[in-house]
C-alpha positions as CSV (number, residue, x, y, z in Angstrom):
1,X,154.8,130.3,94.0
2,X,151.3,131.2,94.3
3,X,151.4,133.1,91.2
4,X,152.7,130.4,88.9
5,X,150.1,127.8,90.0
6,X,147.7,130.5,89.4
7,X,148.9,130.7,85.7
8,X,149.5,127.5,85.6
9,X,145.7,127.3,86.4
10,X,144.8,129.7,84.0
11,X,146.5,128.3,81.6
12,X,144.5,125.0,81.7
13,X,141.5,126.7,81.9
14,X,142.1,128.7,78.8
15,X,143.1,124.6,77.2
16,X,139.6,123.6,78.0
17,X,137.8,126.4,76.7
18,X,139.7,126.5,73.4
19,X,139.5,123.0,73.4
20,X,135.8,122.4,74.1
21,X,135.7,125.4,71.3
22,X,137.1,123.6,68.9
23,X,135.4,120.4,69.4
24,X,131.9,121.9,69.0
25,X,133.1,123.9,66.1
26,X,134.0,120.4,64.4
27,X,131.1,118.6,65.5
28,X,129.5,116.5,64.6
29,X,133.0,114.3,63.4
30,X,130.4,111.2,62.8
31,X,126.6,110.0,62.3
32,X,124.6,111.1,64.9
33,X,122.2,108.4,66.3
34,X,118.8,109.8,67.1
35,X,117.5,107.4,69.5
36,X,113.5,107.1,68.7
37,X,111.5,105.7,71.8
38,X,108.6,104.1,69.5
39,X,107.5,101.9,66.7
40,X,108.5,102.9,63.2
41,X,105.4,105.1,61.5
42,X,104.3,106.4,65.0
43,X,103.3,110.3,65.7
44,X,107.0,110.0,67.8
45,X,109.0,108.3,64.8
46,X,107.6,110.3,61.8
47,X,108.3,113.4,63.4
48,X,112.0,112.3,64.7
49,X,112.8,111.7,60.9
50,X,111.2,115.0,59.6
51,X,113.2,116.5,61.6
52,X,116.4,114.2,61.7
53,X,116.6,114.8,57.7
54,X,117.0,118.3,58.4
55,X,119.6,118.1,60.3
56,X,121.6,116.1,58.8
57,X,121.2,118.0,55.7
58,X,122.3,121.5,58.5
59,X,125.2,119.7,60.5
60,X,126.8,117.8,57.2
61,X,126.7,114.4,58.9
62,X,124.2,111.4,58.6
63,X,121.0,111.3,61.2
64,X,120.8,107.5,62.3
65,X,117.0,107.1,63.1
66,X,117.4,104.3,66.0
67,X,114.1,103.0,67.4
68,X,113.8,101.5,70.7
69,X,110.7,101.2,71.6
70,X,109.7,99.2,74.9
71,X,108.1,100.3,78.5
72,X,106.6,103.5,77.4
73,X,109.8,104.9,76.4
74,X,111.9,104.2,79.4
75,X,113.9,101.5,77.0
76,X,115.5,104.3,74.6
77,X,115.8,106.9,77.6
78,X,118.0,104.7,79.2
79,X,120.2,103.8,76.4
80,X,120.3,108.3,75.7
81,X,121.2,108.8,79.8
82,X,124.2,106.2,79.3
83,X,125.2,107.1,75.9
84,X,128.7,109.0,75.8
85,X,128.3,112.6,76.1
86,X,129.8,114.0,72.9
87,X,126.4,114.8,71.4
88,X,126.2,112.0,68.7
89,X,123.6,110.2,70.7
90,X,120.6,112.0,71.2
91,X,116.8,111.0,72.4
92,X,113.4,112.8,71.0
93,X,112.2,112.9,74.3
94,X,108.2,113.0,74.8
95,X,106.5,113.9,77.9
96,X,105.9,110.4,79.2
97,X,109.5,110.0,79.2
98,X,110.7,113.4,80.9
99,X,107.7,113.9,83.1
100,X,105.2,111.0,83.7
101,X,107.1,107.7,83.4
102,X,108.6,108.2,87.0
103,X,105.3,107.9,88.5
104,X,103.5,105.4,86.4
105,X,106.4,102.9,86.6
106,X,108.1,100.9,89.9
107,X,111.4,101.0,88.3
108,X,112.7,103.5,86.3
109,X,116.6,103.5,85.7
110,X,117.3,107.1,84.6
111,X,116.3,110.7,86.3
112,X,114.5,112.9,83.5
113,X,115.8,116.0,85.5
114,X,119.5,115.2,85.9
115,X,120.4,112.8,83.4
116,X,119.6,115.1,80.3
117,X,120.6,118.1,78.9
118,X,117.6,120.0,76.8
119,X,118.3,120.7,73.7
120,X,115.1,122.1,72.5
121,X,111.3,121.7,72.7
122,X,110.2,120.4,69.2
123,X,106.3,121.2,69.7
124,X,103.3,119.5,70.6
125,X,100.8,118.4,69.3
126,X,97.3,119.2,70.8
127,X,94.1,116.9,72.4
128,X,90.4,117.5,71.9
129,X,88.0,116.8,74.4
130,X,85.1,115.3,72.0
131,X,81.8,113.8,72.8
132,X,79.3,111.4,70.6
133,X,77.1,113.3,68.6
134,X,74.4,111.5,70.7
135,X,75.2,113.5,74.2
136,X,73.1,116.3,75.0
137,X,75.8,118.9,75.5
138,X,77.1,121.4,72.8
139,X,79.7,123.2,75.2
140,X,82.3,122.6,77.8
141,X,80.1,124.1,80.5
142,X,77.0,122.0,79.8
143,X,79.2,118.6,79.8
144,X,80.8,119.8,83.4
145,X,76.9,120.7,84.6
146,X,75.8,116.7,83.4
147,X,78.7,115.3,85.0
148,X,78.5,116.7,88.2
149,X,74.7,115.9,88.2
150,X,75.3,112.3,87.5
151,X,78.8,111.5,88.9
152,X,79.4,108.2,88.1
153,X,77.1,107.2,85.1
154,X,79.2,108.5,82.4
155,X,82.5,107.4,81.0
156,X,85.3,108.5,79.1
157,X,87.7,106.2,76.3
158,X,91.5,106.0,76.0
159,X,94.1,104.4,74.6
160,X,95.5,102.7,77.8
161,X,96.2,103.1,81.1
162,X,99.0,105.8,81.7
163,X,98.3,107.5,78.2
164,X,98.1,111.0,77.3
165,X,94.6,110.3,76.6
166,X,93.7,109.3,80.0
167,X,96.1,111.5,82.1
168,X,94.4,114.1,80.2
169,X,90.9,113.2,81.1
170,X,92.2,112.4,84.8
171,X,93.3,116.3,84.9
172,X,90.3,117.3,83.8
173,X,88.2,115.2,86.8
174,X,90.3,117.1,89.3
175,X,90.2,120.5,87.9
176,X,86.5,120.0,87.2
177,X,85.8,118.1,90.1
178,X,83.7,115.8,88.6
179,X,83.5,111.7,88.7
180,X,83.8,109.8,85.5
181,X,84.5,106.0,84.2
182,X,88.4,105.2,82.6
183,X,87.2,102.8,79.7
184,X,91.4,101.7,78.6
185,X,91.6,100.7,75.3
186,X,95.0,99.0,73.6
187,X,95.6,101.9,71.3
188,X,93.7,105.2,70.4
189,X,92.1,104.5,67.0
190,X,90.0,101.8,69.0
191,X,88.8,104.0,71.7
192,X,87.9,106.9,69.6
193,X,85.9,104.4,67.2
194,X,84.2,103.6,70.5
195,X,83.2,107.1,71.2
196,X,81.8,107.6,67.3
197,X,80.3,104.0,67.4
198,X,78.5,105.5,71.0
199,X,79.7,102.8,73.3
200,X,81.9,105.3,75.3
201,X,80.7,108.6,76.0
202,X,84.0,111.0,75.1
203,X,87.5,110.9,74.7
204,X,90.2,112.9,74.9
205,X,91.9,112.3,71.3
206,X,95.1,113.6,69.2
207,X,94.1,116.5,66.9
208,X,95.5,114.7,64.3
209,X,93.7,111.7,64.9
210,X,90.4,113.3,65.2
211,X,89.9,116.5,63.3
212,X,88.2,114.6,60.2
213,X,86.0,113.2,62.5
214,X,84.9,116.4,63.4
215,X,83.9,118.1,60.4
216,X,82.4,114.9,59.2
217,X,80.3,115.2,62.6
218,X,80.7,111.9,63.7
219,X,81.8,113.6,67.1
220,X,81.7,116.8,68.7
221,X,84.0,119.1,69.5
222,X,84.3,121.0,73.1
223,X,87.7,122.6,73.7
224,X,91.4,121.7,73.1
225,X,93.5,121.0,75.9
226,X,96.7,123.1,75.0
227,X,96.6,126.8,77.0
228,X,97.1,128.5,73.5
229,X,94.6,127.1,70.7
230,X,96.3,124.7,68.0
231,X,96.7,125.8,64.3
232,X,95.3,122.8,63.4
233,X,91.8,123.7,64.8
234,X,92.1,127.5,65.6
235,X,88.2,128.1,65.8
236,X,88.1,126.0,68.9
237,X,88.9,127.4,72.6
238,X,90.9,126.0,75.1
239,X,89.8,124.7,78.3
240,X,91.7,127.4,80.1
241,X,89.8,129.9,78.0
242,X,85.8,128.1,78.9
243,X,86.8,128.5,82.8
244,X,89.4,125.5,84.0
245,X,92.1,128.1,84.3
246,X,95.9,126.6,83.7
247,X,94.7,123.3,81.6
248,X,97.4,122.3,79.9
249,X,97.8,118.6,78.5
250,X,99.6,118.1,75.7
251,X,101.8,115.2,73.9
252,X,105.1,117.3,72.9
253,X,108.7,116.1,71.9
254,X,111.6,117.5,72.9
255,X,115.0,116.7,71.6
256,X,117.9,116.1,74.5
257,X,121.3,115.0,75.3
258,X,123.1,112.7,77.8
259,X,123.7,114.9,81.0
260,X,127.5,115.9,80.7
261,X,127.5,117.0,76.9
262,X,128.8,119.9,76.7
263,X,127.8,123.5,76.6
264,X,128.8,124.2,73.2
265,X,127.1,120.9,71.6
266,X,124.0,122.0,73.2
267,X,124.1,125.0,71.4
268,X,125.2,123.7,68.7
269,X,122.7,121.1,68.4
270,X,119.8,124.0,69.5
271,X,120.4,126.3,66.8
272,X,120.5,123.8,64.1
273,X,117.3,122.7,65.8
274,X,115.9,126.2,65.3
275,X,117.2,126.5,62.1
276,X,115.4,123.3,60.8
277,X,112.0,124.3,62.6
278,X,111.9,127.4,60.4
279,X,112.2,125.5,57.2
280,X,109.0,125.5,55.4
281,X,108.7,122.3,54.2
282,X,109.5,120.7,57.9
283,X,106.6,122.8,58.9
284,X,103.7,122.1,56.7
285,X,104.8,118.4,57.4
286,X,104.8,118.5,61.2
287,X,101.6,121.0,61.3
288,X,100.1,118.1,58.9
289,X,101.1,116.1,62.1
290,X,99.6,118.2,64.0
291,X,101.9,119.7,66.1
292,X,101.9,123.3,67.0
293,X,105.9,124.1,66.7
294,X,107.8,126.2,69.6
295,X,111.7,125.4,69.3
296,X,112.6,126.8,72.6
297,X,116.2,127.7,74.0
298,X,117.8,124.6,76.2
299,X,116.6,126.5,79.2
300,X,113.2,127.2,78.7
301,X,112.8,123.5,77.8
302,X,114.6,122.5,81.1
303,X,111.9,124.7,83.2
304,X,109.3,123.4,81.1
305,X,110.1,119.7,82.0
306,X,110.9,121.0,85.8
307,X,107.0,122.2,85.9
308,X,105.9,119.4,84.1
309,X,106.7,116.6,86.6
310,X,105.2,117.5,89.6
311,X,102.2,118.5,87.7
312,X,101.9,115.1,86.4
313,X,102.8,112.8,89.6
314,X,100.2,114.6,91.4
315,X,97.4,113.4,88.5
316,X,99.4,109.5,88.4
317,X,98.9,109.4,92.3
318,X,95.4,110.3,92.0
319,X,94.2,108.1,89.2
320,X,95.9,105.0,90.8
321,X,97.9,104.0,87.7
322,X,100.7,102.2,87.9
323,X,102.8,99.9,85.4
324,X,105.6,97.3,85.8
């Protein structure tokens, strides 16, 4: 008796793994709808498309670009988390959605950690701590001395409260240990026009945003905020590299699925996602984004999210943001 419920068992084992086989060998059966957490001809959407076309063109079946944008992402999240879990809906995931939105918001109705799968980090694109021409510091070391010598009587510009742009510049207070005014502007290009104009003393500001502005010298540059330097400024070191050992803050995108897709979809979806990051026109159009590519396996994505959160909380609960 025992024996034939054990093949009996077997048997429906083997069913599901041929079965789950051949339903990741046909997919995708149907468009695939790429859920977009922004505005249309954002950093987030342009990027989602670049790659979206690819794979479409890869997997044989239209890419759907859907944007949801609303409460920092959270709106789109939540549609990916309850989306059937067959792998034609998936999210470009940013890192206020997988690791900062939890903190910065009382409600959030989806858990980055257990209602994804990872597909694969996309890249990110890297921040540069700049100053106005007008402050007398040409290094990182020389900025740190002045703050700590004046705590207080200098401020820094970003483009709202909860942003990249000032979670970055609250990192660097801690790991500097130095005391410095959050001037929140609604959107970045304001705030950095700030810091040229002189009104604001530095900002922590998208590569792509800002690199004209540097050659033109209407700021100056003091490090990048990435551990490895960007492609898009190579000549300039990191903040790990100038003595605040570990800085890492970043804006990547990372494509994922609802929770229960499957194994094979994953992988599926992964190496198409590879295989349209090493196309050379996707590329020279995402480094003209400026984003410094990785295309990582599901599980180095999922550890890289893991370590991202409670980095993140710990800099939300110290700057005392916090958003409806």
């Amino acid at each position: 008796m025992r024996s034939l419920i054990g093949a009996v068992l077997l048997g429906a084992a083997m069913l599901q793994a041929l079965t789950a086989g051949a339903s990741a060998q046909a997919y995708p059966t149907k468009p695939v709808s790429l859920l977009i957490a922004f505005p249309p001809g954002g950093p987030s959407d342009v990027l989602s498309r670049v790659v979206g076309k690819k794979l479409e063109q890869i997997l044989g079946q239209p890419f759907i670009m859907d944007n949801r944008p609303g409460a920092g992402g959270n709106i789109a999240a939540e549609a990916a988390a309850n989306a059937a879990a067959d792998g034609h809906t998936i999210l470009m995931g940013n890192n206020s959605i997988l690791a900062t939105n939890a903190a910065l918001y009382k409600k959030v109705n989806f858990d980055p950690e257990k209602d994804f799968a990872p597909i694969s980090l996309i890249g990110s694109q890297a921040n540069i701590l700049v100053v106005n021409p007008n402050m007398p510091v040409q290094s990182l070391a020389e900025l740190i001395a002045l703050l700590r010598a004046n705590p207080g009587k200098f401020n820094y510009a970003s483009s709202g409260h909860g942003t990249a742009a000032h979670l970055a510049a609250e990192l660097f207070k801690a790991e500097a240990k130095v005391e410095i005014t959050h001037v929140p502007y609604k959107g970045g290009a304001p705030a950095l026009q700030d810091v040229i104009a002189g009104h604001v003393h530095m900002i922590f500001a998208t590569a792509a945003s800002v690199v004209p502005h540097i050659r033109s010298g209407k700021v100056r540059a003091l490090a990048v905020t990435p551990i490895k330097r960007t492609a898009v400024f190579p000549e300039l070191a990191t903040m790990d590299e100038l003595g605040l050992k570990g800085f890492d803050a970043t804006t990547w995108h990372g494509l994922v699925a609802p929770a229960k897709t499957s194994r094979e979809i994953v992988v599926r979806l992964h190496r198409a996602t590879v295989e349209a990051l090493q196309d050379a026109q996707v590329r020279k159009s995402l480094t003209d984004l400026g984003v410094d590519i990785v295309g990582n396996s599901p599980e180095e994505f999922a550890a890289y999210i893991k370590a991202e959160i409670p980095k993140w909380t710990a800099i939300v609960k110290a700057s005392g943001a916090k958003l409806d």
